[in-house]
Steps between C-alpha positions, in 0.01 A plus 500: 500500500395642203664842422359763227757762365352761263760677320739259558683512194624836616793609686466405881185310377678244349837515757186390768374214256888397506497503875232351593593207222886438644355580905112336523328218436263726377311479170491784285295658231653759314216798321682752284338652146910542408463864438817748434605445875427105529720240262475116532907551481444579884354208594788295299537179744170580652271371219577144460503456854266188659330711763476828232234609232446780327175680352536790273191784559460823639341547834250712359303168351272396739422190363862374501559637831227296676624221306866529634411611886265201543715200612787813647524498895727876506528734205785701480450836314782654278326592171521854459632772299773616677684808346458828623609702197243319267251571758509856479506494092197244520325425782194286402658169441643527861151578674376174244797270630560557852133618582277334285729184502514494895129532518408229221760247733337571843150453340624157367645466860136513634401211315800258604624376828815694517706528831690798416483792220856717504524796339818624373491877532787781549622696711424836266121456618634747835660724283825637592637594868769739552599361844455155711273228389126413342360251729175256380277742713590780256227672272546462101625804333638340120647782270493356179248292316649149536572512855116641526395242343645236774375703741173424354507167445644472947179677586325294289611181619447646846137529471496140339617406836243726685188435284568140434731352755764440209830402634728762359845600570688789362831507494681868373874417356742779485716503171647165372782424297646176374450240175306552256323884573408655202741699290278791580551507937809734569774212607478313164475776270789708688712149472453388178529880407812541657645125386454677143658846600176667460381786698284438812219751504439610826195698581571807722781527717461152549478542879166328529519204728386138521476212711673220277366102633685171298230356324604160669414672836144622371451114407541410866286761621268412377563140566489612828121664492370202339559278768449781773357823399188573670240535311381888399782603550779717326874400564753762362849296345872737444835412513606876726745523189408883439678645161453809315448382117875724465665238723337206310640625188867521635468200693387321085786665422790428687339152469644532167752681498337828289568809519283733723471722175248285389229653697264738364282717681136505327178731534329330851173324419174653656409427864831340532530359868773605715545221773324118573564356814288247705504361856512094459487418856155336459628207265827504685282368829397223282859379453602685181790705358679561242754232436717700181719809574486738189832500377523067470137577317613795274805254382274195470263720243785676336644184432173334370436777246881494378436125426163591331638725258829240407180259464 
């Protein structure tokens, strides 16, 4: 099978080209335009690999898009722009990337004989819950341009499905952690802040809560609605590992052995959500779960960002 991974030069982007290099058979063709987020350090031990190629491009070029999704059988969507704080200083390139980039794909999709189109979306398209759990049946309600955006591009890829019997599948991650995340996500910048006895800005009272998956785990997942997902259909993926952004900072920091005093309460950014949490029952009946507890995962990164800064 031949696999397309856009934006896999990017954090779990290219931990999924790893996976499905050292787990398939399956061949894999690797679209990234190596932006701030995307490095070709990523996919070190990926790229000379026999049954591995990579194109450089944006999704935005249609040309080069119909090009790459001709001979693909499943495309697996990751390029996006990803960070929430950006995306309230500057929306535009977000609606370009994840909306306009979604759309040119699933109109090269049309023209190719693809079996399966997955969509890598977030959990931040519900918006945030006080109590229980968003299910897939759940209405949209994003609260800050980026996760807006993926909302769009879902609905979008919805009414591919409808109006042109496209098989999509969406599949909405809760937060991931793990190798190589950019220095920008909150568990790399509050460890490599912290390995350097700098401050870790924390926005609020830090008592704002998310769902925190392995990246490993989100690999299998969707893995797992590749091979049987149905088609059209949305399949929410979390770990149950609730933590307010407080306790991740103290849990980075007794990882190494800092001093609590190195947290610093900052001005909260706006429409700030309080709590993500999502029922994953649905890809659980299809033989799923999470396979990494957090605290093996939070020492596996720690350690994996020490060693990057010695290197």
């Amino acid at each position: 099978m031949n696999i397309l991974v856009t934006g896999g030069a990017g954090f779990i982007g290219s931990n999924y080209v790893e996976y499905l290099l050292n787990e398939t058979s399956n061949r894999v063709i690797t679209l990234d335009d190596l932006t701030y987020a995307g490095s070709l350090r990523n996919l070190k031990g990926s790229l000379s690999h026999s049954r591995h190629s990579f194109v450089k491009g944006t999704i935005l070029n249609d040309s080069l898009v119909a090009d790459v999704v001709e001979d693909v059988d499943v495309i697996i969507n990751f390029a996006a722009e990803t960070h929430v704080d950006r995306s309230i200083d500057e929306s535009k390139s977000f609606v370009r990337s994840n909306v306009e980039g979604a759309q040119t794909l699933l109109q090269a999709s049309l023209g190719a004989d693809i079996d399966r189109f997955v969509q890598i979306s977030t959990d931040e398209v519900y918006g945030h819950i006080m109590c229980g759990k968003f299910d897939e049946s759940d209405g949209l309600n994003p609260r800050n341009p980026y996760a807006a955006t993926k909302a769009a591009a879902d609905l979008l890829l919805s009414s591919y499905h409808i109006a042109h019997d496209l098989p999509i599948v969406i599949l909405r991650s809760s937060n991931n952690f793990g190798p190589r995340q950019h220095s920008e996500k909150l568990i790399p910048k509050f460890i490599t802040y912290a390995a350097n006895g700098r401050n870790l800005p924390l926005y609020g009272d830090g008592s704002n809560v998310r769902e925190w998956l392995y990246v490993k785990d989100t690999c299998t997942a969707i893995d797992t609605v590749v091979r049987d997902g149905i088609v059209g259909e949305v399949y929410n993926v979390g770990s149950g590992n609730e933590l307010s952004n407080l306790e991740i900072a103290h849990e980075i920091l007794d990882a190494l052995d800092a001093s609590d005093d190195l947290i610093e309460f900052v001005e909260d950014r706006p429409g700030h959500d309080q709590r993500y949490a999502m029922d994953t029952s649905k890809i659980e009946s299809l033989g799923w779960s999470p396979d990494m507890n957090f605290e093996e995962g939070l020492e596996r990164t720690v350690r994996y960002y020490l060693n990057k800064q010695v290197k």
